[in-house]
LUMLO-729724 format. One record per residue: x, z negated, y negated of N, C-alpha, C in turn. Coordinates in steps of 0.001 Angstrom, whole numbers, padded with zeros to 6 digits, always signed. Last residue first. Example, Ala and Ser with C-alpha at 12.3 -4.5 7.8 and 13.67 -1.06 7.14 Angstrom:
BEGIN
+012850-007080+002250+013670-007140+001060+012900-007870-000030/+013190-007800+005690+012300-007800+004500+013200-007800+003300/
***
This chain:
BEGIN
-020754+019653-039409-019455+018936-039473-020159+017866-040170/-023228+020716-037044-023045+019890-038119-021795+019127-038397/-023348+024143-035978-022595+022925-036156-022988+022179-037430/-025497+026092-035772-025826+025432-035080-024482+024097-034732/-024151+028255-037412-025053+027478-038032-025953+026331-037357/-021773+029280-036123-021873+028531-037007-023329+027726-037767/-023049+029980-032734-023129+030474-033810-022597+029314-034960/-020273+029493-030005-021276+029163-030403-021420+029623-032360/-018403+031268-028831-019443+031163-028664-020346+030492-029186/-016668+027424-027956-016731+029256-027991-018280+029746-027693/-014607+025066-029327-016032+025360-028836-016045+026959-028613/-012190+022690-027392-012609+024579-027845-013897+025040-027878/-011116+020300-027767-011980+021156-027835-012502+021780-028169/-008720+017893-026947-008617+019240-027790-009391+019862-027180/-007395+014519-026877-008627+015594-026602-008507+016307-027798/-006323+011860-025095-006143+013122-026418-007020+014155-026059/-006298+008240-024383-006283+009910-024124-006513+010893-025312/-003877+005628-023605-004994+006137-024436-004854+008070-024019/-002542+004542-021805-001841+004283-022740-002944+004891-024089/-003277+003239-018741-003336+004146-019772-002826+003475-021104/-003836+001716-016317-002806+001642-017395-002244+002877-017903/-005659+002329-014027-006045+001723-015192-005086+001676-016521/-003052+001951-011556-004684+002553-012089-005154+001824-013126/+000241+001936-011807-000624+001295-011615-001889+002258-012205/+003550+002936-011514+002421+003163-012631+001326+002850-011787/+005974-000014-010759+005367+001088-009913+004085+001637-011352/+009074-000317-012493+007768-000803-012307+007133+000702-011560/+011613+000774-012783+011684-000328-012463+010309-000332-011951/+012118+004697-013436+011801+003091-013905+011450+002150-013149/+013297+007730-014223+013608+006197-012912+013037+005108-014197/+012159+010212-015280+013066+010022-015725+012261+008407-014334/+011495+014168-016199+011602+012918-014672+012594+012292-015179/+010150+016273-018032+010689+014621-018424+010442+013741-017005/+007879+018024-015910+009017+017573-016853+008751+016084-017167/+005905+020608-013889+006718+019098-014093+007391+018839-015068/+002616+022379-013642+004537+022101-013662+004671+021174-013911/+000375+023900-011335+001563+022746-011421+002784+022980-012666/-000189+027040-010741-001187+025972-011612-000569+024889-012188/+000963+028175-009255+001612+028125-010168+000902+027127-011365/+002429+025827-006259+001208+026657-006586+001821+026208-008327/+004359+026203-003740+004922+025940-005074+002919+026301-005852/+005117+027788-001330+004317+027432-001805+004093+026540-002506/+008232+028193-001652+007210+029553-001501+005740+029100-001716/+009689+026382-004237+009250+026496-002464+008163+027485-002975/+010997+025400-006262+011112+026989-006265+010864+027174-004749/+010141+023293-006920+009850+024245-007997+010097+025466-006994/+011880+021271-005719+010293+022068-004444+009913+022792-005313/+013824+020645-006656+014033+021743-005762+012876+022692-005360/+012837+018752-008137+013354+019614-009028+013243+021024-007778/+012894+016931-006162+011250+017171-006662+011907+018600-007358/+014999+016617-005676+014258+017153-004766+013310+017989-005420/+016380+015383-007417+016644+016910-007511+015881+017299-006419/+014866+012548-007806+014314+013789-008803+014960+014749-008494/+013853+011288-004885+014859+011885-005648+015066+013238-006920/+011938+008691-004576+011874+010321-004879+012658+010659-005598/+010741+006109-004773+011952+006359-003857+011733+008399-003908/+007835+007423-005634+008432+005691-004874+009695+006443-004142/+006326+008528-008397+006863+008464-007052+007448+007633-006758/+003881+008832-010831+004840+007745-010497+005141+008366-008781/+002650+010938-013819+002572+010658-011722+003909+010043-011457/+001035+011277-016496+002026+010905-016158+001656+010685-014377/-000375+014150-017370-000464+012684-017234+000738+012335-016443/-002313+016824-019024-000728+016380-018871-001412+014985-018431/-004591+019389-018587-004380+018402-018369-003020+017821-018291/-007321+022079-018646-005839+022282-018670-005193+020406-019265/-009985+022106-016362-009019+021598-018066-007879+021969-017573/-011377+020522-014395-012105+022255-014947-011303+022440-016320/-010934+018833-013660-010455+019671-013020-010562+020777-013257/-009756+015382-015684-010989+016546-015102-010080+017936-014680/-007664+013129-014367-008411+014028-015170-009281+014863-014526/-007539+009685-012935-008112+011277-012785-008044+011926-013794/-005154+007303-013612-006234+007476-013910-006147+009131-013377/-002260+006736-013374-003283+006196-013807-004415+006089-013890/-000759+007423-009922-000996+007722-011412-002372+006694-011961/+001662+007721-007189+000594+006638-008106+000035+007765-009543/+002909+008489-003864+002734+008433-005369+001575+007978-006028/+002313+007844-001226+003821+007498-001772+003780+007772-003681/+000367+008823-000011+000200+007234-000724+001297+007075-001745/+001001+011640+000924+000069+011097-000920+000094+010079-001520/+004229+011562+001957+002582+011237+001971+002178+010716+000487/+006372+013879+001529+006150+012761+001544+004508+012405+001770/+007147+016721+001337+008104+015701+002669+007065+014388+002324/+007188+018320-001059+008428+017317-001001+008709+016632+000688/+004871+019049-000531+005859+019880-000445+007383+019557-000027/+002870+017379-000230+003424+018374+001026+004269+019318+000829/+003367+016239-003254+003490+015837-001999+004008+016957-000258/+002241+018588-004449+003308+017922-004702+003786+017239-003288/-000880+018386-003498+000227+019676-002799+001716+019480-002812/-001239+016141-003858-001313+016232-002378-000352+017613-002171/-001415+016327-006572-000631+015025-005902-000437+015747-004366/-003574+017738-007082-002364+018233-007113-000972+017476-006510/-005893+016742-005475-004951+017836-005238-003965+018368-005520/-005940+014344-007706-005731+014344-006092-005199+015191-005259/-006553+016149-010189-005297+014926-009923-004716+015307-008610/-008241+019290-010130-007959+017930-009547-006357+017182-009310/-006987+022114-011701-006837+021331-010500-007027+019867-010655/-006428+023818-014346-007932+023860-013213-007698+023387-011866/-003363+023398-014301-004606+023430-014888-005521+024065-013777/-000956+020666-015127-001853+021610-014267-003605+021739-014874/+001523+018406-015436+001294+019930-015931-000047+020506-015165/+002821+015471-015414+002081+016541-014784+001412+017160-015709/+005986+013825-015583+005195+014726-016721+004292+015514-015666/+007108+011598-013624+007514+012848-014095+005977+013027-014922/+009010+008493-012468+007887+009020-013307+008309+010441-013802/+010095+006902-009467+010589+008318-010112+009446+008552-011238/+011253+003977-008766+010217+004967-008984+010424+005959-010309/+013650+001862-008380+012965+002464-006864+011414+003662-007538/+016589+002705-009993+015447+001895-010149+014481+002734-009111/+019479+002154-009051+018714+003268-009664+017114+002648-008670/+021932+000703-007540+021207+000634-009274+020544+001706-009385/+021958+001654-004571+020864+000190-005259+021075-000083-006981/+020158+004917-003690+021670+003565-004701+021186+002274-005242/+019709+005176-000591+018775+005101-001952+020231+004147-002515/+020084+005184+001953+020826+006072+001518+020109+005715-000021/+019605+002865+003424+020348+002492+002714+021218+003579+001862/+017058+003591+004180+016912+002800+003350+018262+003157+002515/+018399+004756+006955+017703+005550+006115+017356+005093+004723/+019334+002600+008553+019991+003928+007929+019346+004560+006861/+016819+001523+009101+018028+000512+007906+019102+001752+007184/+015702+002932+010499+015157+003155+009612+015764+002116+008157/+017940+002430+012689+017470+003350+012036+016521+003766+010707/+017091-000178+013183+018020-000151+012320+018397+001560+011807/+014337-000238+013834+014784-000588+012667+016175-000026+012374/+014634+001136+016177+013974+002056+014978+014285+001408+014180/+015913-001343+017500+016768+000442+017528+016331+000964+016339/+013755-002890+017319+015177-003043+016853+016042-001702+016947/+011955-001547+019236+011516-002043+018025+012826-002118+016781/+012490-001813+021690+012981-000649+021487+012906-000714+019820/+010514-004335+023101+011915-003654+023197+011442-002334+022220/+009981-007082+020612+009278-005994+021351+010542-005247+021622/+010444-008963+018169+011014-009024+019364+010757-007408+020484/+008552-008883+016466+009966-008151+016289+010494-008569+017690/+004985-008264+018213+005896-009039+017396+007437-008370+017279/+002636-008918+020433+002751-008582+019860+003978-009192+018847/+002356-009583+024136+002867-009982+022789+003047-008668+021751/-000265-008710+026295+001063-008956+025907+001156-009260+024360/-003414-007194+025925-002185-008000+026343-001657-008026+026665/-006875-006933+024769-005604-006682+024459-004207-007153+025107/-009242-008517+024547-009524-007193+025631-007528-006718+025451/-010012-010421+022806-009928-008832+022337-009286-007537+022907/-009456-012428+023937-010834-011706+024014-010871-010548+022917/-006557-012484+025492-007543-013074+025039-008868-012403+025096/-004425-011816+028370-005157-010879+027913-006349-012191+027110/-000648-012370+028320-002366-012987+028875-003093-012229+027881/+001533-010460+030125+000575-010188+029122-000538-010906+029648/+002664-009840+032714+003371-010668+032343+002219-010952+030688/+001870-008353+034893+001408-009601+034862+001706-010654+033872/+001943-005133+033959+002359-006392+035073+001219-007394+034294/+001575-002378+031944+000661-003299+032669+000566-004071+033595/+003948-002915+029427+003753-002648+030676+002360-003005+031351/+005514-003775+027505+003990-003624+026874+003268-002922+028390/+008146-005905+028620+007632-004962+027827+006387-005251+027719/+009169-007494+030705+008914-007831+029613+008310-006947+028309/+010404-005993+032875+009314-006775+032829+008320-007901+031696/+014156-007581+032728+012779-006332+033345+011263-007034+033371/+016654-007099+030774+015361-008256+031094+014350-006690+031749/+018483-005767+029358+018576-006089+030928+017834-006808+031613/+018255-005119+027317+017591-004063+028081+017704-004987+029505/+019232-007635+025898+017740-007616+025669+017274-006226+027131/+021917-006661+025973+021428-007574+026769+019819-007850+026946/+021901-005031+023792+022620-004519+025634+021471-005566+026430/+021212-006133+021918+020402-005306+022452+020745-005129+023457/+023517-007662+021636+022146-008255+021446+021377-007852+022482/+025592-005710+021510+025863-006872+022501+024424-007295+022902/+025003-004954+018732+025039-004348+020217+024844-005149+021457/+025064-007230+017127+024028-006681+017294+023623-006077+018780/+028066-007355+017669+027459-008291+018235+025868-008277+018025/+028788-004403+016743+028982-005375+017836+028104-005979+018502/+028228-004352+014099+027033-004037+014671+027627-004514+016072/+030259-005716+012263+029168-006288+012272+027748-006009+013724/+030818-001959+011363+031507-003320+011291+029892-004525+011177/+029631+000239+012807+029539-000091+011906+029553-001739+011872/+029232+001678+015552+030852+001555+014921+030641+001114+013709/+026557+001254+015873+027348+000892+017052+029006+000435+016370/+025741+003728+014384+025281+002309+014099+026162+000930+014684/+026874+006395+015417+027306+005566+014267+026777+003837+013905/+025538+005766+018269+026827+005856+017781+028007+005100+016418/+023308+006569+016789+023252+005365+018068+024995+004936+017556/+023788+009202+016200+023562+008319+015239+023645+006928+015991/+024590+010607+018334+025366+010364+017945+024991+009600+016680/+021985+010256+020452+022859+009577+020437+024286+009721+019689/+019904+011681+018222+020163+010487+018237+021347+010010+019239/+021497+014522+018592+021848+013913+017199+021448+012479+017523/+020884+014576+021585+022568+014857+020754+022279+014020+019577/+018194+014785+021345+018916+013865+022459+019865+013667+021746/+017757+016997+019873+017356+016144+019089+017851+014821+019982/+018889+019404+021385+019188+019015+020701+019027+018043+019598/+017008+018565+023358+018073+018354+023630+019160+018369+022542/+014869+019795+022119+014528+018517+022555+016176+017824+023074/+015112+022323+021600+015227+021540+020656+015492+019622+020614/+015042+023836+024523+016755+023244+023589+016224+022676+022189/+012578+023475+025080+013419+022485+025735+014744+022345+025005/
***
């Protein structure tokens, strides 16, 4: 129960800050007034015609409470610098791991969902493997930070994080390199 109260506190002192931010007034004002309609919600009255997908009321930006999360989630946007280009590209390092998995552990480490990053193409999982992995809005001292989280797996490393403009897309390779180790096998069963 004291987390829940203490999570009461911090949103109404972010409420707060939104409230004292030149302009938000007459936002305020908006919303004051939007609470004072009864019966207009997602409620089960009368007020929702139900079509044939069994569903009703309105769907849409209007909806109560809808505008609060935005502008919360306007807070949150507006901590990114608007000259620094919206995707993070870093150097992947890993061996005997699947792309996908390694994306995913990267990921749960940082805070973010898998969608949130890109790469070109799979390597194989049974290799030791470099390729480039695109993040969206990923602050390279984060990524820098999760190096040293307890579950950090040592298979992973990272370098050259550097911000570019364009998201890295599937298929846009640049070409691949191959180094194979034959072992074990007798010389007289190679034809150079």
């Amino acid at each position: 129960a004291g987390g829940a109260r203490v999570m009461r506190v911090w949103m109404r002192e972010a409420e707060r800050k939104v409230k004292s931010l030149p302009g938000a007034g007459v936002a305020a004002a908006e919303e004051q007034g939007k609470k004072g309609k009864k019966g207009k919600g997602k409620g089960k009255g009368k007020g929702g015609k139900k079509g044939k997908g069994g569903k009703g009321g309105k769907a849409g930006p209007t909806g109560g409470g809808a505008e609060t999360v935005g502008e919360f989630g306007t807070l949150r946007r507006e901590g990114w610098p608007k000259d620094r280009p919206d995707y993070l590209y870093f150097r992947l390092y890993k061996e005997n791991l699947g792309t996908g998995e390694a994306v995913t552990m990267i990921a749960r480490i940082v805070g973010r969902s898998p969608k949130q990053f890109s790469f070109a193409g799979t390597k194989d999982k049974r290799a030791i493997t470099v390729q480039h992995i695109c993040a969206h809005r990923l602050p390279a001292d984060q990524l820098r930070r999760s190096l040293l989280h307890r579950n950090w797996d040592k298979r992973i490393r990272i370098s050259d994080l550097e911000y570019r403009s364009e998201r890295l897309r599937l298929g846009r390779l640049g070409g691949n390199h191959f180094r194979i180790a034959l072992r074990r096998v007798p010389p007289a069963a190679v034809d150079v």
